[in-house]
Every structure is written in C-alpha cells, then in structure tokens.
C-alpha positions in Angstrom: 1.7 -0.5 -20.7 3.6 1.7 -18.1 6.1 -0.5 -16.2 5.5 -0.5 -12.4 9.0 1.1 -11.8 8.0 4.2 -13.8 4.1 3.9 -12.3 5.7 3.8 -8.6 8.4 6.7 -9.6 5.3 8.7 -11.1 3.3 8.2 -7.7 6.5 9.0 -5.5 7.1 12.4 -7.5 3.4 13.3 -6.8 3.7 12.4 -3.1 7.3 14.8 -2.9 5.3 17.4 -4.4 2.4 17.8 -1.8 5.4 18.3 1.2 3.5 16.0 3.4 6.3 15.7 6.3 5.9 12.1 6.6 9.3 9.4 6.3 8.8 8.0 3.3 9.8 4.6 2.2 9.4 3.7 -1.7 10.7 0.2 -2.7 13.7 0.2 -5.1 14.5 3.8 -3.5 17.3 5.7 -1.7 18.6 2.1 -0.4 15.6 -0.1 0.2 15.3 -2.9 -1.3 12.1 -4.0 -0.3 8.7 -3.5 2.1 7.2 -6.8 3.8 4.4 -7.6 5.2 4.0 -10.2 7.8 1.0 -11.7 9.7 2.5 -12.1 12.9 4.2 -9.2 15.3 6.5 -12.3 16.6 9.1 -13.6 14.3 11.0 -16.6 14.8 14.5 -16.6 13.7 14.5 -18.8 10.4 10.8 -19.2 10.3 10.0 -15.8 9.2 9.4 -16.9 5.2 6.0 -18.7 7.2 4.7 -15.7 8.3 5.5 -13.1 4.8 2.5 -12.3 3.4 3.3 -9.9 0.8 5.5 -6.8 -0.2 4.5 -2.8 -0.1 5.5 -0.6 -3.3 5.3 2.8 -0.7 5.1 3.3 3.0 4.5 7.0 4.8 5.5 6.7 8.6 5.2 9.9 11.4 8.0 8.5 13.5 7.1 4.7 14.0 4.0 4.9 13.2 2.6 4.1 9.7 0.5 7.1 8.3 -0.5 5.2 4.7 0.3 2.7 2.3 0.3 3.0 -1.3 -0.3 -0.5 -3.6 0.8 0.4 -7.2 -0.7 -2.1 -9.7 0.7 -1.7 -13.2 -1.5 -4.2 -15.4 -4.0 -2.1 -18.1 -6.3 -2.9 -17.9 -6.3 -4.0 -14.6 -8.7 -7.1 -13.4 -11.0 -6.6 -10.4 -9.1 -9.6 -8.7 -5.3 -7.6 -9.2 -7.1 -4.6 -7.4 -8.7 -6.3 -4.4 -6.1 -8.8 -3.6 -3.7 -6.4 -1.5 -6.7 -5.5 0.8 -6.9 -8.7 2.6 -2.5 -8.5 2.5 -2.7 -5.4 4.2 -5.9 -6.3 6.5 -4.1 -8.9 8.4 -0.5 -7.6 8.2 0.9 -7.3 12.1 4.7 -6.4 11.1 6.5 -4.6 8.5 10.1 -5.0 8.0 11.7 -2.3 5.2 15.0 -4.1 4.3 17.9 -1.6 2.9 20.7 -2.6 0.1 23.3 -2.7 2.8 21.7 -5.6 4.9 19.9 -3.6 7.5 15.9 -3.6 8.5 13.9 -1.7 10.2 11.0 -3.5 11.9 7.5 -1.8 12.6 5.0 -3.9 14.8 1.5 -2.8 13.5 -0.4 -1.3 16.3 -2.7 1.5 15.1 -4.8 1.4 11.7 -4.1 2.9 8.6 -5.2 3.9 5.1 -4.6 2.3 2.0 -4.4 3.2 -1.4 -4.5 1.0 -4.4 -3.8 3.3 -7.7 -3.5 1.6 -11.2 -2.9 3.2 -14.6 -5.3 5.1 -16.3 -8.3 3.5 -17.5 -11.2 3.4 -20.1 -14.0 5.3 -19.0 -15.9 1.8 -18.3 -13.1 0.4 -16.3 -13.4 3.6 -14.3 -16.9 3.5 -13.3 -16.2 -0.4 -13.0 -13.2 0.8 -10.5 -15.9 3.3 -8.4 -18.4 0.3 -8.1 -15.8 -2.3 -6.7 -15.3 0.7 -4.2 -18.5 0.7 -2.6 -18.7 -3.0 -3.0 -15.4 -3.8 -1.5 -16.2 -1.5 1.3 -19.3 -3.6 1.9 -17.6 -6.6 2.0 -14.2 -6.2 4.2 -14.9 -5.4 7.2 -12.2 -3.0 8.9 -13.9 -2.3 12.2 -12.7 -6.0 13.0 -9.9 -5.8 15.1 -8.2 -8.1 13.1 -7.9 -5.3 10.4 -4.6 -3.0 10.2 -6.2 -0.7 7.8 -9.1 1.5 8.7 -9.8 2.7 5.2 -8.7 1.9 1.6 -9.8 3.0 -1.8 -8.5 2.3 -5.2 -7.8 4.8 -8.0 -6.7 5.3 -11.2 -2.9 7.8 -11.3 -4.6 10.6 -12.4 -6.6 10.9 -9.4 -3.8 10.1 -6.9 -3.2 13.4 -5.8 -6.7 14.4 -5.0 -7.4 10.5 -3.1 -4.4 10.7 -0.8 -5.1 14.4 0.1 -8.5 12.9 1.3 -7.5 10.0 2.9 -4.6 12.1 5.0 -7.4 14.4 6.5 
C-alpha cells in the first residue's frame, strides 16, 4: 500500500512538472500544516470547529482564487464510498483556511466554482472500469449547477492517469 504522504508527494512532483503558474498549496509542505474546509464564509471566533467540514491534501490558487483541488485517497483498493465522500465536502465548502507551521492562515471565501480531482492508487483492471462507471454515475447524481455547489466539475482517477485528468480539467 502506498502511504498517502508518498501518494500526495508523487501527485505534487507531477503537478511541478507541467509548470502550471498556479500558487500551490500541498498539506504537510513548505510550512503548511493543513487545508480546511468550512461550510460557512462567516466564522465566529471559537465556534469555527462547528462549521469544519473537512481537510484538502492540494489546493492550486491564481491569486485568491482557487483554480482546483486535488483529494488524494491512499486505500487499495479503494471502496466506492472512500472515493465519493469528498464530493459532497467540497460541494458545500464556502471558506478555506490553509494554516502554516508558524501559526499563520490564510483565509479564502469561496466565490467562484472549481474542479475537483479525486486520484487513488493504481487499481485492478475491474476496479478501474468500476472507477469510470461511478464517474458517470456520480455525475448523474450531484448536481453542481446548484448554487449551493463550489465545484463545477470533478472526476476521480487512478495516479497513473493524473497527468492527463488535470491537463483536461485545467482547459
């Protein structure tokens, strides 16, 4: 089993090697300690544990706007439930905060939609064309045109076809 440390380093070397431009913000890197997701824009001081829904493994931002997430899932193989349950997460996220080693945060109030990308370890062949249907069927069910939604597209892939998914999903 790869360990998701090594899968989320393997995922940020591929990223670095496509020169995107983009800030990017990997948890457990260059001083960041973690990405989290909240479902409300407004926090209230000491109440903001009520409103954390979740944490990011990678975060691509053009300024203050976020460009795409990444969701690294290290389980093989991995179970249909592990691979949809960030969608939702990221759906109704409203705010991110990225919190730094040194005490500091930088807050991001989510008002434009984004992609998503949910990559797992390489598969079986069966687990793959399991992974392509829960695609399509995924897609059928979420509905991202709500305006409830913070993501306008996701799709989840196995590593080997990272490279090829987020060049997609960028254009």
């Amino acid at each position: 089993m790869v360990s998701g440390e090594k899968l989320i380093e393997k995922i940020n070397e591929e990223i670095q090697d496509l020169n995107l431009g983009y800030e990017i913000f990997v948890k457990g890197k260059n001083g960041l300690n973690n990405i989290v997701f909240f479902d409300e824009p407004d926090l209230y001081p000491g109440e903001k544990s009520r409103f954390r829904i979740g944490n990011g493994s990678i975060m691509l931002f053009d300024g203050q706007k976020p460009i795409l997430a990444i969701e690294v899932i290290p389980n093989k193989p991995t179970p249909p439930k592990d691979m949809a349950g960030p969608i939702p997460v990221y759906m109704v996220s409203r705010k991110i905060i990225l919190n730094f080693n040194n005490g500091k945060g930088r807050e991001y109030e989510l008002l434009d939609k984004f992609p998503l990308i949910i990559v797992v370890p390489d598969q079986s062949e069966t687990k793959r064309k399991q992974i392509n249907d829960l695609n399509e069927k995924f897609k059928g069910i979420f509905n991202l045109k709500t305006e409830y939604s913070a993501l306008n597209d996701f799709m989840i892939c196995v590593d080997s076809d990272f490279s090829g998914i987020i060049k997609r999903m960028l254009d």
